[in-house]
C-alpha positions in Angstrom: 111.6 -36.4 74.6 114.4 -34.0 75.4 114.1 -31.2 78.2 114.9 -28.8 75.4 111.8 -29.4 73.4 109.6 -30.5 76.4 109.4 -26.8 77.4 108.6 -24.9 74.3 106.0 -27.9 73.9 104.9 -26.6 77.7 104.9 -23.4 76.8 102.8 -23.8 73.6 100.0 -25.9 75.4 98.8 -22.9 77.1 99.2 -20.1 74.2 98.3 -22.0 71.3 96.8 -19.4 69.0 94.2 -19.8 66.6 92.6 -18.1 63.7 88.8 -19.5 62.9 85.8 -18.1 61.8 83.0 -18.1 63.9 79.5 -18.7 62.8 76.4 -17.3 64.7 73.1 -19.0 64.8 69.7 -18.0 66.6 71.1 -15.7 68.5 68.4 -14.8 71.1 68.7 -11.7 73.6 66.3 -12.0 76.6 64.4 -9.1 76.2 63.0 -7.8 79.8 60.4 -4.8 80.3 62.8 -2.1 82.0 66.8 -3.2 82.4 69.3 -1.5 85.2 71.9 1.3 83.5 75.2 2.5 85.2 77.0 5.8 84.2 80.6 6.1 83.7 82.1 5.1 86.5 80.3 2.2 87.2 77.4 3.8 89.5 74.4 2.9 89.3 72.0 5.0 87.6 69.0 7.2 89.8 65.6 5.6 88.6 64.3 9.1 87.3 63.3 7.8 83.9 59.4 8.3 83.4 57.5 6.5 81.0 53.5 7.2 80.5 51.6 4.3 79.7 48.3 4.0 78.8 47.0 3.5 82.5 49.8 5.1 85.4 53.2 6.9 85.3 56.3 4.0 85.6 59.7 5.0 86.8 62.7 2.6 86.3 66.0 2.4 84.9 65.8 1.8 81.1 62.4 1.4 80.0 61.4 -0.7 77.0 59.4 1.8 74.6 57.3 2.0 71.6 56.0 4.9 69.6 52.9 6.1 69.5 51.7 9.1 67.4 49.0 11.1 68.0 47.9 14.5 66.6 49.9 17.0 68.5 46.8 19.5 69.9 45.6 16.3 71.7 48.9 15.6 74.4 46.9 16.7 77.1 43.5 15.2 76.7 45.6 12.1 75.6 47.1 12.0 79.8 44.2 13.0 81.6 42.9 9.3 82.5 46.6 8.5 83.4 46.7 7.8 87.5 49.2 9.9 89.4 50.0 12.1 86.6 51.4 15.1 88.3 50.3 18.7 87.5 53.7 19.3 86.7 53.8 16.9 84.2 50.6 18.1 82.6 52.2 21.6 82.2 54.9 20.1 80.3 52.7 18.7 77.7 50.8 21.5 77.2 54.2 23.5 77.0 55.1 21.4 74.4 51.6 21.9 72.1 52.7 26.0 72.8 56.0 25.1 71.5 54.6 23.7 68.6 52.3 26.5 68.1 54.9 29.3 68.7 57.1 27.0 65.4 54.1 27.3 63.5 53.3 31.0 63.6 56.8 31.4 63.4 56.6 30.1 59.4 53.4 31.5 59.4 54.4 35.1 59.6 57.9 34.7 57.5 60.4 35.0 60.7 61.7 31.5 60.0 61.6 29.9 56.5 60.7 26.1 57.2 60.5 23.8 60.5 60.6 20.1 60.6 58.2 18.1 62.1 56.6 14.9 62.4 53.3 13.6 60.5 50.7 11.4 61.9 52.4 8.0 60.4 55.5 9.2 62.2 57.3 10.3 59.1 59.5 13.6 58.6 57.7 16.9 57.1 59.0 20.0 56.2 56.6 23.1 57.2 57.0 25.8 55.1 55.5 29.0 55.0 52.5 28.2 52.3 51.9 25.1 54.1 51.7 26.9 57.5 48.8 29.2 56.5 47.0 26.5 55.5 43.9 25.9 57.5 43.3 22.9 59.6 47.6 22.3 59.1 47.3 21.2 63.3 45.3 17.8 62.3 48.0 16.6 60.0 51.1 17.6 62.8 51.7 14.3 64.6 53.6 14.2 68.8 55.7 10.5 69.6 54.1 9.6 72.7 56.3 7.3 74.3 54.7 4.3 75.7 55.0 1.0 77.3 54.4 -1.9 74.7 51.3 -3.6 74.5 51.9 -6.8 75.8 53.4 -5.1 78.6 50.4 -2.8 79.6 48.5 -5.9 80.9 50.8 -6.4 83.5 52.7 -9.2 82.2 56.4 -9.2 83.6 57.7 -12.0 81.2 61.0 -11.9 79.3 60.7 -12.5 75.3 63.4 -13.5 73.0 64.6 -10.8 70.3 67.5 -9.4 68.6 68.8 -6.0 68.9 70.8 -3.1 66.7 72.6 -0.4 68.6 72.4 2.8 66.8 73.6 6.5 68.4 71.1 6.6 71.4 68.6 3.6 71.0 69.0 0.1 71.5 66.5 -1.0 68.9 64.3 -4.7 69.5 63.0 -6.9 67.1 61.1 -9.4 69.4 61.2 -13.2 68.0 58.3 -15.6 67.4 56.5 -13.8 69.7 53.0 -15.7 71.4 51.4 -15.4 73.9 50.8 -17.6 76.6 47.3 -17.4 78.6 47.3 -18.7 81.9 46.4 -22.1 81.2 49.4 -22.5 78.7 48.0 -22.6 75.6 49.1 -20.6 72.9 46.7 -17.7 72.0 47.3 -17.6 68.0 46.3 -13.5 67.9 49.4 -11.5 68.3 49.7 -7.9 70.0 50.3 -5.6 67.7 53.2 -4.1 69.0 54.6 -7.5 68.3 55.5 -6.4 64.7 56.3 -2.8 65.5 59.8 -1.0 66.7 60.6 -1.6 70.1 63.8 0.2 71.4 65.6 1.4 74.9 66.9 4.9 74.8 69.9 5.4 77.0 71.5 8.6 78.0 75.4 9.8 77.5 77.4 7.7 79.3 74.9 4.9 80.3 75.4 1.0 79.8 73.1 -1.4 79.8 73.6 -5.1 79.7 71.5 -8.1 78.1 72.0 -11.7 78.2 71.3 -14.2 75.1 71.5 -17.7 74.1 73.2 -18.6 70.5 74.8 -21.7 68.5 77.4 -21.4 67.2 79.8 -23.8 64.7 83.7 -23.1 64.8 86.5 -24.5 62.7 88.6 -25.4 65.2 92.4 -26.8 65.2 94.4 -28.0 68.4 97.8 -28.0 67.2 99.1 -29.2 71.0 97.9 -32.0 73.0 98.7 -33.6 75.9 98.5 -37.8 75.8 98.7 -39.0 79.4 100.5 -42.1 80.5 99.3 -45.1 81.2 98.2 -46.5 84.7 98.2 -50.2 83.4 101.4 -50.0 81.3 105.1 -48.6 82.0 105.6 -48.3 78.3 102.7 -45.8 77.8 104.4 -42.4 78.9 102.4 -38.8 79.0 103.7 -37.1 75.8 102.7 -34.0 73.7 101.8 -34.6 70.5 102.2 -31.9 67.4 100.5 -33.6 64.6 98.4 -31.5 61.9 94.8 -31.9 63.1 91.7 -30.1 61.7 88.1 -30.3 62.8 84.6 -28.7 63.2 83.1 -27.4 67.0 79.8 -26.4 67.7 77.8 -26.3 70.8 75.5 -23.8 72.3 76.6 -20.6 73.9 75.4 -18.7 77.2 76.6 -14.7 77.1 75.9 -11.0 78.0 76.5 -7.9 75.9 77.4 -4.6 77.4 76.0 -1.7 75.6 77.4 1.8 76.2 76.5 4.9 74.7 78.6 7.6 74.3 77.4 11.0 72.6 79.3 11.6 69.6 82.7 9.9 70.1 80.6 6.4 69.1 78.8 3.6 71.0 80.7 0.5 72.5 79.7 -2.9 72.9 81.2 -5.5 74.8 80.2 -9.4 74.6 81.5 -12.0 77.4 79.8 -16.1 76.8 81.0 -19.8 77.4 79.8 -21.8 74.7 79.9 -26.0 75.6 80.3 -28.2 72.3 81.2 -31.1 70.6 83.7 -31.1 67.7 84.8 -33.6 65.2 87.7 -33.6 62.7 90.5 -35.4 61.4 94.2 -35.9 61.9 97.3 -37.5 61.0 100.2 -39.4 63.3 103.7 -40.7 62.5 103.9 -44.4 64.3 107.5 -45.3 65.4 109.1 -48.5 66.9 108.7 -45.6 70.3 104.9 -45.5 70.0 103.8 -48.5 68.7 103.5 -52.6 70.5 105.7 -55.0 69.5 102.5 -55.9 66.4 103.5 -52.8 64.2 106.6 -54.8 62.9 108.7 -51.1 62.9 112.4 -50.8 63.5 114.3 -48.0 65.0 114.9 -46.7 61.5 111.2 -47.1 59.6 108.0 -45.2 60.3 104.4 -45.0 58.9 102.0 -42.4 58.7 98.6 -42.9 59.5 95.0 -41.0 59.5 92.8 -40.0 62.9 89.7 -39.8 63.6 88.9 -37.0 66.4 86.4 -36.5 68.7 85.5 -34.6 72.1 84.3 -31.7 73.4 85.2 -28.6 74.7 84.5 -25.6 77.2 85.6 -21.9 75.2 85.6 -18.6 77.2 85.1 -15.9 75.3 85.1 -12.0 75.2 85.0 -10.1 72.1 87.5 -12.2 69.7 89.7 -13.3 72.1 88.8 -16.9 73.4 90.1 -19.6 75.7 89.3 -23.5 75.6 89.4 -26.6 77.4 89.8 -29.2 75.2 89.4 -33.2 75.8 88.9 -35.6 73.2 90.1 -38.8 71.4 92.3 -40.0 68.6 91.1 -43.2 66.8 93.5 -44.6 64.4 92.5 -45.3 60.5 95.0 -48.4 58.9 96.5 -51.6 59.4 99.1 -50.3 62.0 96.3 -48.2 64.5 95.6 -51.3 66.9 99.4 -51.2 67.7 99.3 -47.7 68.5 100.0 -46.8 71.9 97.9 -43.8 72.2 95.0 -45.4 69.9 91.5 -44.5 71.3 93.1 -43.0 74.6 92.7 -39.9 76.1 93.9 -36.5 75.6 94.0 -32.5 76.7 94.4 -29.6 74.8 94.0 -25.7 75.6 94.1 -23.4 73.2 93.8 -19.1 73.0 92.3 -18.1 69.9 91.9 -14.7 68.2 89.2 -14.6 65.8 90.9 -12.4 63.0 87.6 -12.0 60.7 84.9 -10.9 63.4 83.9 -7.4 62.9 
């Protein structure tokens, strides 16, 4: 090989770009009862978010809720068994029933023509003024009491597998194959009911949460550039880089995080970092030569054969976002007649590759 073609050869080792499409399966976030925020600037957030559960008042970062509606005359008798509930926080519910009232009798009397509010399934209603003079209206007006799941409420501090949807200021949770697990390990077949229901996290402008996940994952994958390293037991055998067309198929399992940051109006950001460890298998093609070939191919300076590969290896890819970078390692086994007197037959070789995935959203 010539210096002038060992370097661009070098050179394209380490920025080999590719264009696959990745496919996603099982992707699981761990799904934890409250998760630490940081603001812009990369400060941590103050714990003053309050959640009410059914029992106490929780602070924490970002809280794992689910709704809860009850008829809107009854926020007050609704808290009055919770422990440590402050008097302060007791005038705030009952300032928000006067709200609700003041709304009402607002339509009522014509000064307004309609409000919105919410019914007792949780469901958007328009009050008008006819409706408003209605008697007994109140019991049909519903309040979202915010509220620790169930499964969380007995204390249990496990983490659960879900997927998630990110939409303006909620990070929305659809737990997965949800069971659970009594002391003694055996399944209990009755699920909570919040198991079914919508779970979310609601952060505030300029807050970013992060959640990890598991996932496999199956890539086309090419390695135009790899490195064959010479031979310790033979002179002959030199390191070389080989350019042939190759083509295979990688999957493995992947470790990550997702960064989730919400940002009022301008549109929410994610971010996704993971390593993903796999296998691949595919199939190439290499020219044999009188240079890379025993004295049993039979070849002269002047004739050449083509012959078909078998690949296998595996491979360590670093991802974030669409950009990714992998390790490569794998072997060549030749198809034909002429493969036993190839040089580089069943041995070793490297690869690294930086690949843009053009066709994730």
């Amino acid at each position: 090989m010539t210096n002038s073609l060992a370097l661009p050869l070098l050179v394209s080792l380490f920025f080999t770009v590719n264009s696959f499409s990745q496919e996603t399966f099982k992707k699981r976030y761990r799904i934890k009862q409250n998760i630490s925020a940081r603001s812009m600037g990369n400060s941590p957030v103050k714990d003053d978010t309050n959640l009410i559960t059914l029992k106490k008042v929780v602070k924490g970062g970002v809280i794992l809720q689910a709704d809860s509606i009850i008829p809107y005359k009854q926020i007050v008798t609704h808290f009055e068994n919770v422990e440590n509930l402050s008097e302060e926080i007791k005038q705030e519910k009952q300032k928000e029933i006067d709200k609700i009232d003041k709304q009402l009798e607002a339509v009522k009397n014509g000064f307004v023509n309609s409000i919105e509010l919410i019914d007792l399934n949780g469901k958007k209603i328009t009050i008008t003024q006819k409706q408003a003079s209605k008697e007994g209206i109140e019991e049909y007006i519903g309040y979202n009491v915010r509220r620790f799941p169930d499964f969380y409420q007995i204390g249990q501090k496990y983490k659960y597998n879900g997927n998630v949807l990110f939409e303006k200021d909620k990070l929305y949770v659809n737990l997965w194959n949800f069971v659970y697990k009594v002391k003694s390990g055996i399944p209990n077949s009755s699920k909570f009911k919040d198991d079914s229901k919508t779970l979310y996290y609601t952060l505030k402008d300029g807050q970013t949460v992060k959640l990890n996940f598991w996932e496999i994952n199956a890539t086309a994958l090419t390695v135009p550039f790899k490195y064959r390293p010479k031979s310790n037991s033979s002179e002959d055998i030199k390191g070389v880089f080989s350019t042939s067309f190759n083509a295979g198929l990688f999957g493995g399992i992947s470790h990550g995080r997702t960064k989730f940051h919400y940002r009022k109006k301008v549109g929410n950001q994610s971010f996704t970092e993971k390593i993903s460890l796999g296998m691949f298998l595919g199939a190439a093609s290499e020219t044999l030569t009188e240079k890379n070939t025993n004295d049993g191919s039979g070849l002269t300076d002047s004739e050449s054969q083509t012959i078909g590969l078998a690949s296998i290896g595996t491979g360590l890819v670093f991802s974030r976002n669409k950009l990714s970078l992998g390790l490569f390692m794998g072997w060549d086994l030749g198809i034909g007649s002429l493969s036993d007197s190839w040089d580089y037959n069943g041995r070793l070789w490297l690869g690294v590759g930086l690949g843009y995935d053009i066709f994730k959203l």
